[in-house]
Structures are given as structure tokens and as C-alpha cells.
C-alpha positions as CSV (number, residue, x, y, z in Angstrom):
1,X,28.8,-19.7,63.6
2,X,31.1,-18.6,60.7
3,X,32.1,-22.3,60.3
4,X,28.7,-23.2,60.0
5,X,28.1,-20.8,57.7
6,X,31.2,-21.8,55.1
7,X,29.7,-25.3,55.8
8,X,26.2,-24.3,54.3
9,X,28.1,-22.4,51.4
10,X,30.2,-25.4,51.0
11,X,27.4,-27.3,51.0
12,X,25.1,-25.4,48.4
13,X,27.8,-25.0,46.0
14,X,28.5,-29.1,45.8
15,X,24.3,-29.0,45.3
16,X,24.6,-26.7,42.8
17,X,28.0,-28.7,41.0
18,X,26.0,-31.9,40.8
19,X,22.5,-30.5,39.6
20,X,24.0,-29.0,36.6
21,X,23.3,-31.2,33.5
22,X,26.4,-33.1,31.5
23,X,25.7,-31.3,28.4
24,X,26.1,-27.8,29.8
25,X,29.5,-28.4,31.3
26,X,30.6,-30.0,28.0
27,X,31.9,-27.0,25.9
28,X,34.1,-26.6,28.5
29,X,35.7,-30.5,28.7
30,X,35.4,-30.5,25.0
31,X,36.9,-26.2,24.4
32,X,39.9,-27.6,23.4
33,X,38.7,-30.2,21.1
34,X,36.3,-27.8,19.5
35,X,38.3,-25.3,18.8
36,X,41.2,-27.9,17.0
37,X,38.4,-29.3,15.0
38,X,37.4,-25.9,13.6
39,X,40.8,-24.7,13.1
40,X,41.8,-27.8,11.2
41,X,38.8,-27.9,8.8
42,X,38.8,-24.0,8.2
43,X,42.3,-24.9,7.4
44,X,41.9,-28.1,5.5
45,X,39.4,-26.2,3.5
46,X,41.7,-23.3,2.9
47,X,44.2,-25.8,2.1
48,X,41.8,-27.7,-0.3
49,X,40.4,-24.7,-2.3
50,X,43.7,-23.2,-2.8
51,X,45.1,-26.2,-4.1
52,X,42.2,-26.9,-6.6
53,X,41.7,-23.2,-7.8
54,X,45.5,-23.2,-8.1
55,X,45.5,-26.1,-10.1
56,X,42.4,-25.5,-12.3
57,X,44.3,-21.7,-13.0
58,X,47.1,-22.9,-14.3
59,X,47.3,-23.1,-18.8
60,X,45.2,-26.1,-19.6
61,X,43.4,-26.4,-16.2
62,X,40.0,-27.4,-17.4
63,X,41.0,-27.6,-21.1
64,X,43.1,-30.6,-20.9
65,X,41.5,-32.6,-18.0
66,X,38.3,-34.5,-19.8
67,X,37.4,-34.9,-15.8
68,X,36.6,-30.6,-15.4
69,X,36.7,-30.0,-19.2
70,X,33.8,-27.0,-19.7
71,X,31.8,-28.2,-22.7
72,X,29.5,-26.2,-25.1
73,X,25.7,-25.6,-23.7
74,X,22.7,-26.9,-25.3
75,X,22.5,-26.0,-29.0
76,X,26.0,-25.1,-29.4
77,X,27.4,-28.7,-28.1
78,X,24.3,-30.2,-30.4
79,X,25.6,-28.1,-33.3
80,X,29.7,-29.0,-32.0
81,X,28.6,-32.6,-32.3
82,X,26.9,-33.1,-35.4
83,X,29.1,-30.7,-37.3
84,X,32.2,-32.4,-35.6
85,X,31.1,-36.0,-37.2
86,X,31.8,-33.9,-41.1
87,X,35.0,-32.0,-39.8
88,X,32.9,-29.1,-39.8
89,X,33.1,-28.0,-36.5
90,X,36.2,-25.5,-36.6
91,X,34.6,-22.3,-35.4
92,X,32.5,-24.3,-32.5
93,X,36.1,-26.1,-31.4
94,X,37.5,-22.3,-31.2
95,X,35.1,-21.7,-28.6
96,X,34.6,-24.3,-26.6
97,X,38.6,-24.0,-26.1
98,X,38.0,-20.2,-24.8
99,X,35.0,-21.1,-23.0
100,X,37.5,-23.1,-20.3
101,X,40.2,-21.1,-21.3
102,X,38.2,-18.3,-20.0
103,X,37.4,-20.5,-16.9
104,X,41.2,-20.8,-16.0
105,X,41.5,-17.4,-15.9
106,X,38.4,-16.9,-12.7
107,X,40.5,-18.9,-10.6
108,X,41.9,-16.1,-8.7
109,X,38.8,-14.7,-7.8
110,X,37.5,-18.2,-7.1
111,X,40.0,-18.7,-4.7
112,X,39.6,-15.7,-2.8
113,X,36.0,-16.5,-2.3
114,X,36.5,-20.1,-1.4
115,X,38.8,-18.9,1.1
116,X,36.5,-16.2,2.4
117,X,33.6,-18.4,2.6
118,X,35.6,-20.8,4.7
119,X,35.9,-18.2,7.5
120,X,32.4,-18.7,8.0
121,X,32.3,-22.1,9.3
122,X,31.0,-22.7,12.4
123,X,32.4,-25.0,15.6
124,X,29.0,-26.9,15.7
125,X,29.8,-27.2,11.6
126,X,33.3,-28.2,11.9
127,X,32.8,-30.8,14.8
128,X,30.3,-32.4,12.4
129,X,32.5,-32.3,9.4
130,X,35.7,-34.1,11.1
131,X,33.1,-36.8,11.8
132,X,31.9,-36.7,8.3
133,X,32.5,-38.7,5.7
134,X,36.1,-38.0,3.6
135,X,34.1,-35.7,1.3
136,X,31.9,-33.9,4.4
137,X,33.9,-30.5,4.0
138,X,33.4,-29.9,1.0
139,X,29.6,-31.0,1.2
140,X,29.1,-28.5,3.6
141,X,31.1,-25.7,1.7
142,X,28.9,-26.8,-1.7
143,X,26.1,-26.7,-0.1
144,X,26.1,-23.1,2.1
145,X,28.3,-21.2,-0.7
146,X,27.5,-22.2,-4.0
147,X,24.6,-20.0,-4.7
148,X,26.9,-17.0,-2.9
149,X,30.0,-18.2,-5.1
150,X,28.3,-18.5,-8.6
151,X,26.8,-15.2,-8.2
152,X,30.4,-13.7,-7.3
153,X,32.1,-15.6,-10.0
154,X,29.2,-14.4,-12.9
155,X,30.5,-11.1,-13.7
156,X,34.1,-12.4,-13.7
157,X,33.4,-15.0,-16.0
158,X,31.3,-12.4,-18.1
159,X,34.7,-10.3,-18.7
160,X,37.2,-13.4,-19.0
161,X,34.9,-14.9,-21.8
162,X,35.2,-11.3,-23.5
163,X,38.9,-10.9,-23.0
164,X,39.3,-14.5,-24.3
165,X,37.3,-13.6,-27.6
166,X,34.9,-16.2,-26.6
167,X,31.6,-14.0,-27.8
168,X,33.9,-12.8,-31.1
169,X,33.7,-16.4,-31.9
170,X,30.2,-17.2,-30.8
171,X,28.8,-14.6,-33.0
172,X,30.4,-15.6,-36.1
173,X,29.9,-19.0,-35.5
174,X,25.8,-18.0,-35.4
175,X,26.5,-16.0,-38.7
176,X,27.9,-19.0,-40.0
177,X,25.2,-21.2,-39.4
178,X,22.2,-17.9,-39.6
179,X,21.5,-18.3,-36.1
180,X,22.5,-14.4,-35.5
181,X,18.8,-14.1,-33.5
182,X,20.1,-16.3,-30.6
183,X,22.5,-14.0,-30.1
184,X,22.3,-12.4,-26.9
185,X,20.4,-15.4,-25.1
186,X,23.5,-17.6,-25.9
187,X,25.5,-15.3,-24.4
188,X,23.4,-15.0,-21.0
189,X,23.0,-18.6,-21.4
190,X,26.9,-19.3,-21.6
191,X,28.2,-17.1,-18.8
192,X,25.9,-19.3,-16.4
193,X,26.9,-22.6,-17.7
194,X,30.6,-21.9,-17.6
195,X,30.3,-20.8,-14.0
196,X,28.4,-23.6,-13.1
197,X,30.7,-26.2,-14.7
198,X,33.8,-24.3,-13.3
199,X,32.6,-24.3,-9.9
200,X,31.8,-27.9,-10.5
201,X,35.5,-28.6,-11.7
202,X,36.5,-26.3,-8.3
203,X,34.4,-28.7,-5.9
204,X,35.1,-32.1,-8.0
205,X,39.0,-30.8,-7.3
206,X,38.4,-29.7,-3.5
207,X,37.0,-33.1,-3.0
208,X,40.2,-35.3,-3.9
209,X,42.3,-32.0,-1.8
210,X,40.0,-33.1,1.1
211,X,40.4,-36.9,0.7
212,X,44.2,-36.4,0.2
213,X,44.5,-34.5,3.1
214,X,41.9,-37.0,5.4
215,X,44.3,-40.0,4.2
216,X,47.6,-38.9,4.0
217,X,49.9,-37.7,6.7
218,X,52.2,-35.9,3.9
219,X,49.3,-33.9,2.8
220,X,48.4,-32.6,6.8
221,X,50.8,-29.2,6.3
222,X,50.3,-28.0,9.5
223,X,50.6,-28.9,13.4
224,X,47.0,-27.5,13.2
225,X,46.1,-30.6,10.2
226,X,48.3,-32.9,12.2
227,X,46.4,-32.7,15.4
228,X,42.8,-33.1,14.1
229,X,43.3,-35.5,11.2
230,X,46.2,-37.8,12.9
């Protein structure tokens, strides 16, 4: 009797074995595999983003690569260019300088929150993102961050642009030219474009990080790198 009744348990549990669908007992074939592939690209990323923001931090950073260069917005730039053409432009070349000058210096903080937002990558996200395309990561990190990341990065840039004498120069340069009314809407309207065109310089830089690191063995730092992208 007891044999027969191991035999039905036997039995029920090879039932029970074969009638459970492929998929479900995938996470557990593939554990391993998921959980290198999110390791490495939270860790490529980290890699990536520290890299660029390192770079892009250091003297010069945006101002002497034309590639990330932060230029003046709108009527500033206009006012840059035509003035530029007569050798007129002195006060407008002052700024645009601290304009990325002041960009260099938010690289800290836009490092930390790169590296912060990585954590927040999911398996499903990461699995995806190793089969991606070289630039995939960093796709994914522009698109699920960047609203998150300019609105961090505002008030810093408000206080490097101050610290670099930035506004000092804007609002003499609108005395100059008797523009003092557009005063405090270029101001508003410079803090925005400078974080948006830094955090383009920081994802145009995280890009060639991720290619590097997708392409070149030297570049994988870590067993971790190794493993996913060999």
C-alpha cells in the first residue's frame, strides 16, 4: 500500500513537472544569466557616466571640445554672431566662455546622479540593453532619467553660472546693447539651455564610454564587464 502510494506521488509530481509551461521555469535556467547582464550594464553605465562627467569636469571640458561646446541661447548667440563679424563681440565671448565654464563645474553633481539613476535599472531593462544596439544603454538611461537629471542639475547650474560671473557679464552686456528689460528672462532662459546642452555633452560622452566599452576588451575593467560583454 505505501508503495503504491509513493508511486501515485511519484507519479503526480512528473504530471505536474511536464504541465508547467517553458517560460515559467526560465528565470530559473536563465538566474544566472540575468543577473550578469544587470550587473554588467549597471556597471558599464557606472563606468560610462563616470568617465564622461569626469572628462567633461575637467578645465576646458566643454569649452575646448567644439563637439560638447555650450553655445549662447537665442538672442544672445544672434547678437554673439553678428557683433562677432565687426570684432564687436568682446563682452558676449566673456560669457559664453563662463556659460561652459560654469558647465564644467556641475560635473560632480552630474555624476552622482548618473550614478544613482543607474541603480534603478531593471533585469528585464538590462537583458534588453546587452541585446541592444552599441548605444542601447545609454538610450535607455536618456530616455527614463533626463527629465529627473535636468531638474536635479537646474539649481546647480543656477549657482555655478553665478559663481563663474556668468549673470555679472550678461547684465552688462544688455546695458551695453540697452537690452537691460530682458534681463531676468535671459537669465531663466540660460540656466535651462546650459543644462540641457550639458546633459547633451554628458550623454554624447556616455555614448562613445558605452561603444568603447561594447568593443574593446581593454575598456571591460571588471570580471563583471568581462563576462557579459566578452
Amino acid at each position: 500500500m505505501q508503495n503504491h502510494v509513493r508511486r501515485r506521488a511519484l507519479l503526480a509530481g512528473l504530471i505536474v513537472s511536464a504541465a508547467t509551461p517553458a517560460a515559467a521555469q526560465q528565470p530559473l535556467l536563465d538566474s544566472l544569466t540575468q543577473s550578469d547582464a544587470s550587473a554588467g550594464i549597471r556597471g558599464a553605465l557606472s563606468l560610462a557616466a563616470t568617465n564622461a562627467t569626469y572628462r567633461l569636469g575637467q578645465p576646458d571640458g566643454f569649452w575646448a571640445d567644439g563637439r560638447v561646446r555650450i553655445p549662447l541661447p537665442g538672442p544672445l548667440g544672434q547678437a554673439q554672431s553678428t557683433l562677432g563679424r565687426f570684432g564687436m563681440a568682446g563682452m558676449l565671448d566673456t560669457l559664453h566662455e563662463r556659460i561652459n565654464r560654469a558647465a564644467e563645474g556641475t560635473m560632480p553633481e552630474a555624476g552622482a546622479a548618473f550614478v544613482d539613476a543607474v541603480r534603478r535599472i531593471t533585469i528585464a531593462d538590462a537583458i534588453d540593453i546587452v541585446r541592444g544596439p552599441d548605444d542601447a544603454a545609454t538610450r535607455y538611461l536618456r530616455e527614463n532619467t533626463e527629465t529627473r537629471l535636468t531638474n536635479l542639475l537646474r539649481r546647480p547650474m543656477r549657482d555655478a553660472l553665478t559663481e563663474s560671473g556668468a549673470f555679472t557679464v550678461m547684465r552688462a552686456a544688455l546695458r551695453e546693447f540697452r537690452l537691460t528689460s530682458m534681463s531676468n528672462d535671459l537669465r531663466d532662459e540660460v540656466v535651462a539651455f546650459s543644462t540641457e546642452k550639458a546633459l547633451d555633452g554628458c550623454f554624447f560622452w556616455i555614448a562613445r564610454e558605452e561603444l568603447a566599452i561594447r568593443r574593446d576588451p581593454l575598456r571591460r575593467t571588471t570580471d563583471i564587464l568581462r563576462r557579459v560583454f566578452g
